[in-house]
C-alpha positions as CSV (number, residue, x, y, z in Angstrom):
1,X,107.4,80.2,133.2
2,X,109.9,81.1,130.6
3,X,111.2,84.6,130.0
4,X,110.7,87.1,127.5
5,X,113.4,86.4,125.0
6,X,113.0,82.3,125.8
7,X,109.7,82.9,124.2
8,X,110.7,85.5,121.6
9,X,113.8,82.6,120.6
10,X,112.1,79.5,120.3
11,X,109.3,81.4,118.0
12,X,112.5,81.9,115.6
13,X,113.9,78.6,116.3
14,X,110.5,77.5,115.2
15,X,110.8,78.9,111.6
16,X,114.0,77.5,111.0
17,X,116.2,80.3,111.1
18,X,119.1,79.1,112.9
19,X,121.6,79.4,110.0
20,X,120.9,83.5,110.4
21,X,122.3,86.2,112.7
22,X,121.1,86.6,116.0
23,X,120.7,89.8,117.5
24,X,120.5,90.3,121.6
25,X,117.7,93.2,122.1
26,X,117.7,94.7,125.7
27,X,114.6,97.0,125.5
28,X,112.6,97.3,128.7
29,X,109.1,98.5,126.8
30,X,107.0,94.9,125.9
31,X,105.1,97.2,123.0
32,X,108.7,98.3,121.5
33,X,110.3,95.5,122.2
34,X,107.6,93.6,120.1
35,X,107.7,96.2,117.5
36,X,111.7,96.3,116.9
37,X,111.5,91.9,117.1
38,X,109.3,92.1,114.1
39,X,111.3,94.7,111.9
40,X,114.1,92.2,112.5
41,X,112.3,89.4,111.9
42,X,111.2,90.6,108.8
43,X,114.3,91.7,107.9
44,X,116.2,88.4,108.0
45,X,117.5,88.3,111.8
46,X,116.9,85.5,114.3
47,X,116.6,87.5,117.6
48,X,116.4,87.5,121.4
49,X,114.5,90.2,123.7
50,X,115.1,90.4,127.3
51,X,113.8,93.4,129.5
52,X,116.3,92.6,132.4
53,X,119.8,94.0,131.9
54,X,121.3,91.7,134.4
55,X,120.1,89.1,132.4
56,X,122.3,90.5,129.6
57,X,125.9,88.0,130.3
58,X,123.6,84.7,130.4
59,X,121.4,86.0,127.3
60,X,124.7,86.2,125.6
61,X,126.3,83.3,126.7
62,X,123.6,81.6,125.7
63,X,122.1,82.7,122.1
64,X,125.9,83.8,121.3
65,X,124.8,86.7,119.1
66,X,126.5,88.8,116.2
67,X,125.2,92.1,117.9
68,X,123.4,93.4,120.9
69,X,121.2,95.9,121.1
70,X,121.3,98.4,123.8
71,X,117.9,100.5,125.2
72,X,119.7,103.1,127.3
73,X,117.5,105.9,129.1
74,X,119.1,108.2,132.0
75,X,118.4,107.8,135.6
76,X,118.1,110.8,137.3
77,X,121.4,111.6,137.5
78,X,122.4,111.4,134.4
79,X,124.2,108.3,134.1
80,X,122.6,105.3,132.0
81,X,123.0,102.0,133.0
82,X,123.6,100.8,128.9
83,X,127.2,102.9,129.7
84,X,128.2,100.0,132.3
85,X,126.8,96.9,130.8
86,X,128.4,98.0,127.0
87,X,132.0,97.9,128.8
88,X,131.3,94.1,130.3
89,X,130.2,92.7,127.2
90,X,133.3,94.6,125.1
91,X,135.7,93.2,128.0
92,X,134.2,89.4,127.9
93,X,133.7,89.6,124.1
94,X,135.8,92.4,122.4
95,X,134.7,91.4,119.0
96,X,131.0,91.4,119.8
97,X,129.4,94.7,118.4
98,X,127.0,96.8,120.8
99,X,124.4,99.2,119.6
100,X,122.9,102.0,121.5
101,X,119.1,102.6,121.2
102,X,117.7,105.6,122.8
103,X,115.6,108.9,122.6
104,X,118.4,111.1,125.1
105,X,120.2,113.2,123.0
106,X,122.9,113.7,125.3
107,X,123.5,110.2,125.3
108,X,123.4,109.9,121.3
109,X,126.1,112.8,121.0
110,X,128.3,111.5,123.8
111,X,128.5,107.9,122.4
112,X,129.0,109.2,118.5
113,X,132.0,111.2,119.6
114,X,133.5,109.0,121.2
115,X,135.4,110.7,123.2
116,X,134.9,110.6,127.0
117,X,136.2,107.7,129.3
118,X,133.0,105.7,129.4
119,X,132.2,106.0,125.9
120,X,135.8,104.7,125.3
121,X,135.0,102.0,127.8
122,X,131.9,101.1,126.2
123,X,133.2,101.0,122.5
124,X,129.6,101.7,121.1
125,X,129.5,100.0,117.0
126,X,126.6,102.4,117.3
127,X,124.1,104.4,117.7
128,X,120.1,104.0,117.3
129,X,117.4,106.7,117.5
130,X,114.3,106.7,119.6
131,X,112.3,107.3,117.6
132,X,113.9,105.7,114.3
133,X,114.0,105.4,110.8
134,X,113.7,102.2,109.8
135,X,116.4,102.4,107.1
136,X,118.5,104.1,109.3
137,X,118.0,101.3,111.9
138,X,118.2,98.6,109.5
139,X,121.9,100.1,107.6
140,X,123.3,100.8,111.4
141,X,122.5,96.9,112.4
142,X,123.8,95.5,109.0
143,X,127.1,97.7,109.3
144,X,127.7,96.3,112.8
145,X,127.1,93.0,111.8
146,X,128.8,92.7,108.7
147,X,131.9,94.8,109.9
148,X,132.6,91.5,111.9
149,X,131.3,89.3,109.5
150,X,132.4,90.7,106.0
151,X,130.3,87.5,104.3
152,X,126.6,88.2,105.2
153,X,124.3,85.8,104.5
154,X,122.4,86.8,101.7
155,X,119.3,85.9,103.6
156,X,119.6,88.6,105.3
157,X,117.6,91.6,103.9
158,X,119.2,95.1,102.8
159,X,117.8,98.2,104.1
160,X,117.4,99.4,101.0
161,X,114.7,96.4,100.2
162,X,112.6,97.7,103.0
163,X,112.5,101.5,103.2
164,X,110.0,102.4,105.9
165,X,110.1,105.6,107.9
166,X,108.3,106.3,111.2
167,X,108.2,110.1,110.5
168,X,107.9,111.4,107.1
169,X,110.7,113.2,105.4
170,X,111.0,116.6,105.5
171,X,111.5,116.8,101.8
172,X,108.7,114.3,100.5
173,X,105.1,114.9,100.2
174,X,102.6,113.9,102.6
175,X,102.1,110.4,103.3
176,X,98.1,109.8,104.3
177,X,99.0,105.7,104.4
178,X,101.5,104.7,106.5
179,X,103.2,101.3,107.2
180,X,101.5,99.1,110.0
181,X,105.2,99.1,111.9
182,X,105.2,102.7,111.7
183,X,102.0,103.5,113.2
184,X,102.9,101.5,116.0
185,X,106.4,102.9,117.0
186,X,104.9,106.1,116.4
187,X,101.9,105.2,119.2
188,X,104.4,104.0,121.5
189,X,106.6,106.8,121.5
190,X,103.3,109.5,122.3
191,X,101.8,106.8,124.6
192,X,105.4,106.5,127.1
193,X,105.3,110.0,128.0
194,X,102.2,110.2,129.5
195,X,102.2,106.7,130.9
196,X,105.5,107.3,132.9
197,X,104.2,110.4,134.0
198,X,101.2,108.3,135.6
199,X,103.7,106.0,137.4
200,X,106.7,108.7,138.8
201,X,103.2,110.7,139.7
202,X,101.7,107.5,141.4
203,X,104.9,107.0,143.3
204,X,105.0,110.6,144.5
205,X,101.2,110.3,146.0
206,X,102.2,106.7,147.9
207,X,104.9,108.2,149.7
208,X,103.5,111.4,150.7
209,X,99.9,110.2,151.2
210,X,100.3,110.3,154.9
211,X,103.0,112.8,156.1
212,X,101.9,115.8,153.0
213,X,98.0,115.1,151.8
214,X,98.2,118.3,149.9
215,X,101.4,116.9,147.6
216,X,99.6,113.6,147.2
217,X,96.5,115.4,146.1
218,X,98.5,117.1,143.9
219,X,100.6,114.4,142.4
220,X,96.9,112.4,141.8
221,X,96.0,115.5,140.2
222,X,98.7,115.6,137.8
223,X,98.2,111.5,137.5
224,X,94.6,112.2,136.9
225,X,95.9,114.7,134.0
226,X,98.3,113.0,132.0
227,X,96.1,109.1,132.1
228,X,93.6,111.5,130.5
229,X,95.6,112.7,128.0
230,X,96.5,109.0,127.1
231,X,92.6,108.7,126.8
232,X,92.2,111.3,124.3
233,X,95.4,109.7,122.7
234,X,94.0,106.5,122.6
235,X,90.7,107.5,121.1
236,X,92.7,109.3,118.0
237,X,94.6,106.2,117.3
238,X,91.7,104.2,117.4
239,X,89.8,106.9,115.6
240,X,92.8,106.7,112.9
241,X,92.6,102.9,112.8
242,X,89.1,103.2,111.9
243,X,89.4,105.8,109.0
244,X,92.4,104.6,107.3
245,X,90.1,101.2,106.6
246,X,86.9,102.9,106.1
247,X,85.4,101.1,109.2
248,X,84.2,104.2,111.2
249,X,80.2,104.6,111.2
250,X,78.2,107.4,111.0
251,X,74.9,107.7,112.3
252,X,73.5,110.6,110.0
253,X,70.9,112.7,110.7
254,X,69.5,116.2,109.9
255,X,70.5,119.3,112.3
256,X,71.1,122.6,112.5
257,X,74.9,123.0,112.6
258,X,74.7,126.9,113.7
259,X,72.9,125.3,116.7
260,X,75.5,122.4,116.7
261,X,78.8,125.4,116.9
262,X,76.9,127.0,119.7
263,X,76.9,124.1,121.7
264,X,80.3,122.9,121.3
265,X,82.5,125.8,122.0
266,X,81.7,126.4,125.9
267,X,83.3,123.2,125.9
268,X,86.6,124.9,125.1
269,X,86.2,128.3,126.9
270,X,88.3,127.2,129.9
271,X,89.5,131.0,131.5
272,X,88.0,133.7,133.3
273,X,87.4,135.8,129.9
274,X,85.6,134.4,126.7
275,X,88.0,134.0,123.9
276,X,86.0,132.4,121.5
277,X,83.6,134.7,119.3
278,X,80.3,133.5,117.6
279,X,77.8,134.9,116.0
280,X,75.0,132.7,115.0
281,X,73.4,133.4,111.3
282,X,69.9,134.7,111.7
283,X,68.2,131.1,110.5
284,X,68.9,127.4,110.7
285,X,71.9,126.4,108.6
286,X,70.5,122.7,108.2
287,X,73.2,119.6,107.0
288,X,72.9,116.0,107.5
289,X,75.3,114.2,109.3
290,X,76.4,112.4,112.5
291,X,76.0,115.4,115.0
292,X,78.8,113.9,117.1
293,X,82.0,113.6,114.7
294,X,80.9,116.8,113.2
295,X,81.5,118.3,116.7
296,X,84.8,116.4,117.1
297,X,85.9,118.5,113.7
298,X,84.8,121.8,115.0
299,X,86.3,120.8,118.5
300,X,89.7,119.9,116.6
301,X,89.6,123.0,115.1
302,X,88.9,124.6,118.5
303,X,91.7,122.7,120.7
304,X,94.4,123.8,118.2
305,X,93.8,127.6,117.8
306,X,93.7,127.7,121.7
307,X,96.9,125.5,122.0
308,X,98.8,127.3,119.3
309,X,97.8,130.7,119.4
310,X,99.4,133.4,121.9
311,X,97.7,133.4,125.9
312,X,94.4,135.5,125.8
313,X,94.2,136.2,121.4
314,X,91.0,136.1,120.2
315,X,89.2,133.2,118.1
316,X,86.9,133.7,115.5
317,X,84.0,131.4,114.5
318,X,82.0,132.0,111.5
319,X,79.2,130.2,109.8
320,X,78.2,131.1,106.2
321,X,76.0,129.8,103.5
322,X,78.1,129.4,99.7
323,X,77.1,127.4,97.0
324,X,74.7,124.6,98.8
325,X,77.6,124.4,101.2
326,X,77.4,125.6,105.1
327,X,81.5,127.1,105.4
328,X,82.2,126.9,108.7
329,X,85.7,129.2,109.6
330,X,88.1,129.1,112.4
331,X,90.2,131.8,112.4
332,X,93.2,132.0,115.3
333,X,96.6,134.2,115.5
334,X,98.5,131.2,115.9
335,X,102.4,130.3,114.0
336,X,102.0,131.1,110.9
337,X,102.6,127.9,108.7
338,X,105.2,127.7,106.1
339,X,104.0,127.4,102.3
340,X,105.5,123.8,102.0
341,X,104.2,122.2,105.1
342,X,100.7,123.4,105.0
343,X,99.6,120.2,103.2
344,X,101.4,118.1,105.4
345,X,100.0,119.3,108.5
346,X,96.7,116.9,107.4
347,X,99.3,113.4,107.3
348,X,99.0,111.2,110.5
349,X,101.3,112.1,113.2
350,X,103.1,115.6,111.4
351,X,103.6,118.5,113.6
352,X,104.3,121.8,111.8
353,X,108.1,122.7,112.9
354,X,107.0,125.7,115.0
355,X,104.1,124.0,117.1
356,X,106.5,120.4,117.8
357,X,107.2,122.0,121.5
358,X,103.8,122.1,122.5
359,X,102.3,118.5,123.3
360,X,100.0,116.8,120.3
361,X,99.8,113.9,118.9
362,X,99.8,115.2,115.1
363,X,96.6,113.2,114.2
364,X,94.1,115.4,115.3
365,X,93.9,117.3,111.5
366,X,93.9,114.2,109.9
367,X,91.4,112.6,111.5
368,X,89.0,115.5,111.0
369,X,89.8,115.8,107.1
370,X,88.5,111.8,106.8
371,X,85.5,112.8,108.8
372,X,84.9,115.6,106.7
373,X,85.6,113.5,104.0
374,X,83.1,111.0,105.0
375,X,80.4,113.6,105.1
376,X,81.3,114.5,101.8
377,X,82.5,117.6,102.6
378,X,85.8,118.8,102.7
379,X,88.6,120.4,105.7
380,X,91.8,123.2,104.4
381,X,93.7,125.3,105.5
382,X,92.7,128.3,103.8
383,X,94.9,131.4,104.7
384,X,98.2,131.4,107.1
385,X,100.4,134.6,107.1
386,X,104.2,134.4,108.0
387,X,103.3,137.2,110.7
388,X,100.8,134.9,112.3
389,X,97.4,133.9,112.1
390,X,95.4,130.8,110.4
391,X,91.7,130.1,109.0
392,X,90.8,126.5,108.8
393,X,87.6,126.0,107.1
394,X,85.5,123.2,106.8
395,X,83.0,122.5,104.0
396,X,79.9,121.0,104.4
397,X,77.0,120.2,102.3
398,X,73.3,121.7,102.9
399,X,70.7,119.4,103.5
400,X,68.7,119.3,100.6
């Protein structure tokens, strides 16, 4: 059976591109390492992808590439394996550049300063961020190519032809249609975490399922936690897929969504004490809709102002009847959200710069806007005070 970057290879080979560059990728993830061949396919580069780092001398003996491209994540201890294998390939070929591409920030620092023993050792051309900008990717790989051969091809694309970037900038407006590659490094990066907690927790519950049942137990627990959490995940990209073309159904009918409210939030109240208050209106607010994704909005809504807002605080839930609309308001004493990102906060994948250390995928808001959307109604946020404290409130129209 041939190997991973046999197969990647001869695909190139196939379309004729031996008169380009040939980049060596050592990236251990099938989904990234799929995602980074295509940006370099597309972007003019014949390339080779190999999971196996001791693989890395024959690869480049081999396919006798103008630059190699580095994963390096930390072991345990601290030291990265990328550290080592940089130093062979700059002592068996010292003009052959070597990126580094990783998420560890310790690692990134270290190898741009250059100035430790290993990083000496390792002569890094550069360095690559998990996860990347695809400019920034593209300009670091062109550098290191060109700096050792000054005449690039001109069949080999610029960065600046393709600017694609998997988070959006700071400074720019909110970008509801991103780029298929971006989606997908995007999904990879939130599904890794939970997936390699599965596995380490996995490994802790074989070795101590005999000689400590209560660690195991716990460990499966945890297990049990996080592959749920890659569930949820899963069902939000999918659930994005499915709005960004316009393919996601609804099966409409007519309820009462006071009735609908009261249903869905002792799905939330998780603690010993009630947090979140409700008080029905005295008769039916009726819409039509699909019951279900209406309660996925309101859930949403639900998830974030217990995330976000302080242990204990209170969560308000009103329902109120305003120009044929039923206003449904979700009020929480959450972050307060700066003025320029409160539109942003509705664009696949954003997380508002105060909430980015607590875990979320950033597509939950936008998923419930197209719902909304789709029901003909509409989701804002419509007050957030710099001392704390949010109301979302979503907009539906009254059955007629």
């Amino acid at each position: 059976m041939a190997k991973r970057g046999e197969i990647s290879t001869i695909a190139s080979v196939a379309n004729g591109s031996d008169a380009r560059f040939t980049v060596l990728l050592v990236e251990d993830e099938p989904i990234l390492g799929k995602i980074v061949g295509q940006l370099l396919e597309e972007a003019g580069y014949r390339h080779v992808t190999i999971a196996d780092h001791n693989e890395i001398t024959a690869a480049v003996e081999r396919w006798h590439p103008q630059c190699v491209i580095l994963d390096s994540e930390p072991r345990a201890d601290g030291q990265g394996r990328s550290w080592e294998d940089a130093a062979a390939i700059r002592r068996a070929h010292p003009e052959l550049p070597v990126l580094m591409f990783t998420a560890d920030a310790n690692s990134m620092a270290e190898a741009r300063a250059g100035t430790s023993a290993r990083s000496k050792a390792a002569g890094f051309a550069g360095v690559m961020d998990k996860p990347f900008l695809v400019t920034e990717f593209l300009a670091t790989l062109k550098h290191a190519v060109e700096a050792r051969h000054p005449a690039a091809r001109p069949g080999v694309m610029s960065p600046a032809d393709d600017a694609i970037t998997v988070f959006p900038a700071v400074g720019g407006g909110a970008s509801l249609e991103w780029a298929p590659a971006d989606f997908f490094s995007t999904a990879v990066h939130e599904l890794r975490t939970p997936l390699t907690s599965v596995l380490g927790q996995a490994q802790v519950a074989l070795r101590h399922v005999e000689r400590d049942p209560a660690r195991a137990r716990d460990a499966i627990e945890h297990a049990i936690e996080q592959a749920n959490r890659m569930n949820r995940l899963i069902a939000e990209l999918l659930d994005h897929a499915r709005v960004t073309v316009g393919a996601l159904s609804l099966e409409v009918v007519t309820f009462d969504l006071g009735l609908a409210i009261a249903v869905a939030i002792p799905q939330y109240e998780h603690g010993d004490l009630p947090r979140i208050s409700f008080l029905p209106p005295a008769s039916p607010v009726v819409v039509r809709g699909d019951p279900d994704r209406v309660a996925q909005i309101i859930g949403n809504l639900l998830d974030n102002a217990l995330r976000y807002s302080p242990p204990g605080s209170p969560i308000a839930v009103s329902l109120s009847v305003a120009c044929r609309e039923a206003i449904v308001r979700v009020e929480d004493a959450g972050p307060g959200i700066p003025a320029d990102e409160r539109d942003r906060i509705f664009a696949p994948f954003y997380r508002a710069a105060a909430t980015r250390h607590i875990p979320g995928t950033g597509l939950g808001l936008h998923i419930s806007r197209r719902l909304a959307e789709q029901h003909r109604g509409r989701l804002s946020l419509e007050r957030s005070t710099d001392a704390g404290g949010n109301v979302f409130t979503l907009a539906l129209p009254l059955s007629l």
